[in-house]
C-alpha positions in Angstrom: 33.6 94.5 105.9 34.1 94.3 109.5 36.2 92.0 111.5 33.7 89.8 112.7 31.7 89.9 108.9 34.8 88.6 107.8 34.8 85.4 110.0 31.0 85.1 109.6 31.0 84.7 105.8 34.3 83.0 105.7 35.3 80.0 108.3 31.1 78.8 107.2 33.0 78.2 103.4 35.8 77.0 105.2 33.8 74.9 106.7 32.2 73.3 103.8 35.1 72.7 101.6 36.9 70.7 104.3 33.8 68.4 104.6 33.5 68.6 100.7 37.0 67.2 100.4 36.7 63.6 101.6 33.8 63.3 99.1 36.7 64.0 96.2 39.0 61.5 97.5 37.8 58.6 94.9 37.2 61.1 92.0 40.3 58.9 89.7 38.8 55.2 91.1 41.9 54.4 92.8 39.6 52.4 95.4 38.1 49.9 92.5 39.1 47.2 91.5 39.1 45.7 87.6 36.8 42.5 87.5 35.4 42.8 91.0 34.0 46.5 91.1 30.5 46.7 89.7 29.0 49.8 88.1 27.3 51.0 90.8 30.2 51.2 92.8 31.9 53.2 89.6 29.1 55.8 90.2 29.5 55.6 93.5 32.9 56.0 94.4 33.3 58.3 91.0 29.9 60.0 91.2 27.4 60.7 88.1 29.2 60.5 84.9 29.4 63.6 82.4 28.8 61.3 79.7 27.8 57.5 78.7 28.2 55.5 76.1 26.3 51.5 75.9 27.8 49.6 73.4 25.8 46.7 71.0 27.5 44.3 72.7 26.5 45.3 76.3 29.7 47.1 77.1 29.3 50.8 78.8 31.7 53.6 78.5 31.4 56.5 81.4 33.1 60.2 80.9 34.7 61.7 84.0 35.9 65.1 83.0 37.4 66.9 85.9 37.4 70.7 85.3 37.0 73.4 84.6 40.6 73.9 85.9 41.5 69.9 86.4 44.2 68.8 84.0 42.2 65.4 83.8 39.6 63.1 82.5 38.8 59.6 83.4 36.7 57.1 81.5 35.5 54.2 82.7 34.7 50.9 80.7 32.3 48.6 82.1 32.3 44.9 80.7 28.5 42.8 79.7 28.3 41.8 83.4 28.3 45.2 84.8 31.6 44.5 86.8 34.6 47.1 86.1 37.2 46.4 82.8 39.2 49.4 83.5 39.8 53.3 84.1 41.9 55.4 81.9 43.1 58.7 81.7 42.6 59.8 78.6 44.3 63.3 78.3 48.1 62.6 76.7 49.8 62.3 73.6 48.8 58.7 72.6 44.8 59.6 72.8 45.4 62.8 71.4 47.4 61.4 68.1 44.2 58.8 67.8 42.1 61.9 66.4 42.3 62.4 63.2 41.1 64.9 60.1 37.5 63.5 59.3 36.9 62.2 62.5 33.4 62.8 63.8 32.3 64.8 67.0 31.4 61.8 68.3 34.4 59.8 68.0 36.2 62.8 69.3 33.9 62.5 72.7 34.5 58.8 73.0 38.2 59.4 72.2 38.3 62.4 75.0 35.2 63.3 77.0 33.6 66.6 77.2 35.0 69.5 77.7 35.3 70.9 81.0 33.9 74.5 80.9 31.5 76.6 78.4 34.5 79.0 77.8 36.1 75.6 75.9 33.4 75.2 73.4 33.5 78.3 71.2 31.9 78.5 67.9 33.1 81.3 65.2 30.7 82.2 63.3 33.0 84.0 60.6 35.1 80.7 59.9 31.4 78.6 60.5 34.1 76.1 62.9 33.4 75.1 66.2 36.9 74.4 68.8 37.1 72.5 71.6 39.1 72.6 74.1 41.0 70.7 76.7 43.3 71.3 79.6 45.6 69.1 80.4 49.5 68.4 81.7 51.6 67.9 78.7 55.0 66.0 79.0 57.1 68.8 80.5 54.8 68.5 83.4 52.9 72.3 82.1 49.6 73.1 81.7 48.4 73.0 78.2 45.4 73.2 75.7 44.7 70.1 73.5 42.4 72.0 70.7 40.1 69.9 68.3 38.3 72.4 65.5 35.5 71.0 63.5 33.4 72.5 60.5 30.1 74.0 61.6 28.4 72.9 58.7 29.7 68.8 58.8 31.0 69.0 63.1 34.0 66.8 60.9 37.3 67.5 62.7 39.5 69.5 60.4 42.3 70.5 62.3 44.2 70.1 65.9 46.5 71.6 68.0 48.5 71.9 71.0 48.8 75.9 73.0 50.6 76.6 76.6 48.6 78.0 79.1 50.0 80.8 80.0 47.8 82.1 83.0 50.0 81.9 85.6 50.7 85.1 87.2 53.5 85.9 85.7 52.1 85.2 81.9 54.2 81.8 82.7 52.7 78.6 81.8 51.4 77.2 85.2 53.0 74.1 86.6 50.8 70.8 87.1 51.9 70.2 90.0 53.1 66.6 90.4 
């Protein structure tokens, strides 16, 4: 590629990702507030939800997965009158011990959220189990994969796990970064 090819396919993506990047600035819901923010400023300062959850009791739960290479996931919870309860990340060590043998595919979703990328839902066929996967930033401040593996025949959680990441470029785990 010439010279001038290079700057003609180039600073045009440059371009976009530095108008795309004020759009991302509310993607935790660090601008709402619990008991005055409404649910359609959730969606709007947080965009569509991955997932949603309304309750019997008029409560709604939204799913904010931000991957594939995020080491987060926000939920929302939204109170009977539509107005903000609160926002929690919900990738650490206190969700992740919540999940339990038995526990239902559903629960785990509730629990965590979707994940984030295709490549973190893999079914073998040869143990009939399904494994889910999520990043996130374990204690030591590393990236790491929270793994859930369910039965194919029940989707009952049998086992989970914790694994490094180790893409970095070095075969290191990667850093998170804060």
């Amino acid at each position: 590629m010439s010279y001038s090819g290079f700057f003609r396919w180039r600073c045009p993506i440059a371009i976009c990702l530095a108008l795309a990047l004020p759009a991302c600035a509310g993607y935790d819901g660090r601008d709402l507030k619990p008991g005055e923010s409404r649910l359609a400023d959730v969606v709007e300062s947080m965009g569509t939800p991955a997932m949603r959850w309304k309750y019997p009791d008029g409560r709604e739960q939204l799913a904010y997965p931000r991957g594939p290479a995020a080491t987060q996931t926000f939920m929302a919870f939204i109170a009977p009158d539509g107005r903000l309860e609160r926002i929690e990340m919900v990738l650490d060590d206190a969700r992740f011990a919540r999940i339990q043998s038995g526990d239902d595919m559903d629960s785990v979703l509730r629990l965590l959220g979707p994940t984030t990328s295709p490549r973190n839902d893999v079914y073998f066929k040869a143990r009939d189990e399904r494994v889910w996967s999520w990043l996130f930033c374990d204690g030591l401040g590393q990236e790491a994969y929270f793994d859930v593996l369910f039965d194919g025949a029940t989707g009952i959680a049998r086992t989970t796990q914790r694994r490094p990441n180790y893409v970095g470029w070095d075969g290191a785990v990667p850093s998170c970064g804060h």
